[in-house]
N, C-alpha and C positions, 0 to 999 in steps of 0.2 A: 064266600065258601061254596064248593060246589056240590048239593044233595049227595045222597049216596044212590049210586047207580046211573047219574048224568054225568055228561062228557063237559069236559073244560080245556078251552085250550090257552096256553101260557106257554110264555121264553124258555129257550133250556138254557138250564148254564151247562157249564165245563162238566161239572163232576157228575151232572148225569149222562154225557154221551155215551161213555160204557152202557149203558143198561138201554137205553136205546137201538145201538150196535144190536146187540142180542135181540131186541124184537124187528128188528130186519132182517135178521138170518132166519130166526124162526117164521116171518109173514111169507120170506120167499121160501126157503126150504131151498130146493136145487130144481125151481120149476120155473127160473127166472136165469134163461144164459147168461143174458149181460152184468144181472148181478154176481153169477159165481164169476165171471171173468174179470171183471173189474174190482169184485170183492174176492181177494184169490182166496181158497179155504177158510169162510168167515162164518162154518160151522164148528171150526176148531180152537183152542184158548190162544195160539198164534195168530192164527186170522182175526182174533176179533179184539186181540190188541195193538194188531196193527191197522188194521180200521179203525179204532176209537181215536187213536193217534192221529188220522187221516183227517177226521173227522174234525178234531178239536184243532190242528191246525186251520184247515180251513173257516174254521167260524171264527177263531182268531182273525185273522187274514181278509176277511173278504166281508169290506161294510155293506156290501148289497147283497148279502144274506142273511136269511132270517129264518132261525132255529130254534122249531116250535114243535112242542107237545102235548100229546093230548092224556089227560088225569083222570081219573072216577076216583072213588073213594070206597072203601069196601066195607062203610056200614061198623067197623071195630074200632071206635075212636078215632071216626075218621081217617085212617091211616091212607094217603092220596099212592095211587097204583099210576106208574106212566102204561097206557096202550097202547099209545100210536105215536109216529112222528113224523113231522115233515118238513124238508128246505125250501123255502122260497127264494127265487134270488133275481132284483130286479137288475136286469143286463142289456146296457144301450150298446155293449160292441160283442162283436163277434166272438166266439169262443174262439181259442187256437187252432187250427185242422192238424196240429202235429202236436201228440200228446206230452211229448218231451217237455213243452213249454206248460203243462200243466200239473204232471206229475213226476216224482222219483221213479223213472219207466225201472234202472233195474234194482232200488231195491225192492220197489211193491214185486215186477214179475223179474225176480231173478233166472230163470229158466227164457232164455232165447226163443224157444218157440212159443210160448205163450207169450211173452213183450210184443211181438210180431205180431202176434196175431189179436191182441189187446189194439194194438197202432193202429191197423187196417180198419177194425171197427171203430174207435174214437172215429176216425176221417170223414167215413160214414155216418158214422150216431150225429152230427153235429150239421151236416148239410142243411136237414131242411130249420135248424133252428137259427141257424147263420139266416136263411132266407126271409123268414121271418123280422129276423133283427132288421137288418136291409133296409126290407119292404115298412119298417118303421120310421122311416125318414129321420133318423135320430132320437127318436122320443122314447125307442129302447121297449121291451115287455116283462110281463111276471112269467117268471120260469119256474114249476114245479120240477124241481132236479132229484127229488129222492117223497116217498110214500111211505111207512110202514104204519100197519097195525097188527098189533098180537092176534093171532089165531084163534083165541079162544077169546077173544073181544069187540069179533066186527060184525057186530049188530048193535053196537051200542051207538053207532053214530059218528067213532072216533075219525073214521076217513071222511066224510063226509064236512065234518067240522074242519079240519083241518084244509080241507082243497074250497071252501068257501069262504077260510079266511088270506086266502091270497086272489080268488077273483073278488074281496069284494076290496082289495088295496088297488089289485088292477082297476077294477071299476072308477077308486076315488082319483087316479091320477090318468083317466081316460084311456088305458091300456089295455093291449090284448096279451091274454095268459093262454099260456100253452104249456103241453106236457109231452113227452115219451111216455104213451101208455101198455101196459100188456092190455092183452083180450081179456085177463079176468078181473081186471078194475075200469074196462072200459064202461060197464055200465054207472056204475059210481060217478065215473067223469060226466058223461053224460047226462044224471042228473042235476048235476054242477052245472051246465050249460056248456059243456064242452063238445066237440062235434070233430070228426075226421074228417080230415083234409086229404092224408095219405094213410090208406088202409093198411098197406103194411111195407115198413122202412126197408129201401133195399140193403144190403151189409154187403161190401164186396172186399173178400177177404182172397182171391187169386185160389189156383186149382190147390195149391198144396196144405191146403184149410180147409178141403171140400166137407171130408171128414169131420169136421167140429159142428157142436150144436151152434148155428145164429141165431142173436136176439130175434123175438116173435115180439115186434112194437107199433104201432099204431100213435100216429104224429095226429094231435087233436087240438086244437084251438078255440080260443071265445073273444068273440068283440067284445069292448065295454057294454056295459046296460047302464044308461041315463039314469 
């Protein structure tokens, strides 16, 4: 049982990714491009059950990830609060460079120009993690693919627990963990033992995207620690 006011972190199932969903919209707000692009309007009751959708197929779907949450309890009969969550997904091949092969491109962005210009970043977002992969001779790493914690919860610990229980799986199977971080969870990472590699991702979305905000990410990695 986890005190009241400590962080726990445990499996999610299915029927809480809904409530999950919701504290990634709220962790990011709209100060996260890649998430509003990638998550299309997932401050709205359509966006965020077409994310939860997104969401539970993929945890269905995909045995090398792992979907974890982080719990406090609020002291009233125990009643357990999820705060935080995060995907770990350990990945020996390359992700696709053409998101077609990973997503429903038009029913998530129905709209032509944002599919386009969703594509153009996928290509990009995935470079330097492909390189990484590679540079593993097979043996594959831990990939941090998603971060939240509620807003009015991240002093309790719940990120911090959450991104050291996948360095410390990387750890046990001698593997380097890495993430797509923003600049405002970079220090979090970095307490972690996480370090930039590449200060900030290039996104090459051509002149006719000039106009759109690109992801602000920072490509950070960790050797094993013995």
């Amino acid at each position: 049982m986890t005190p009241a006011g400590s962080v726990d972190v445990a499996l999610l199932s299915d029927e809480e990714i809904p409530t999950c969903f919701q504290v990634l919209s709220k962790s990011f707000g709209h100060d996260a491009p890649f998430v509003d692009v990638y998550f299309p309007v997932h401050d709205t009751l359509s966006g965020q059950e077409q994310g939860s959708k997104r969401l539970t197929v993929w945890k269905q779907t995909s045995e090398d990830s792992t979907f974890l949450k982080a719990v406090t309890r609020t002291g009233h009969g125990d009643q357990e609060r999820i705060v935080g969550f995060a995907i770990w997904t350990y990945m020996k091949e390359a992700p696709p460079a053409e998101l077609t092969k990973a997503e429903n491109v038009e029913e998530v962005w129905p709209d032509g120009n944002d599919r386009e210009f969703m594509t153009r970043l996928w290509r990009s977002y995935v470079i330097p993690r492909t390189q990484v992969i590679e540079e593993s001779c097979g043996k594959g790493v831990y990939v941090l693919e998603l971060l939240a914690v509620h807003p009015d919860c991240q002093c309790l610990g719940a990120g911090t627990a959450l991104v050291e229980w996948g360095t410390k799986a990387a750890d046990e199977h001698g593997l380097k963990a890495v993430v797509e971080g923003t600049p405002v969870a970079r220090r979090l990472y970095e307490k972690c033992g996480l370090r930039a590699t590449i200060e900030e991702m290039q996104f090459d979305v051509g002149e006719e995207f000039i106009g759109r905000r690109k992801p602000e990410l920072i490509f950070m990695t960790r050797d094993p620690q013995s």
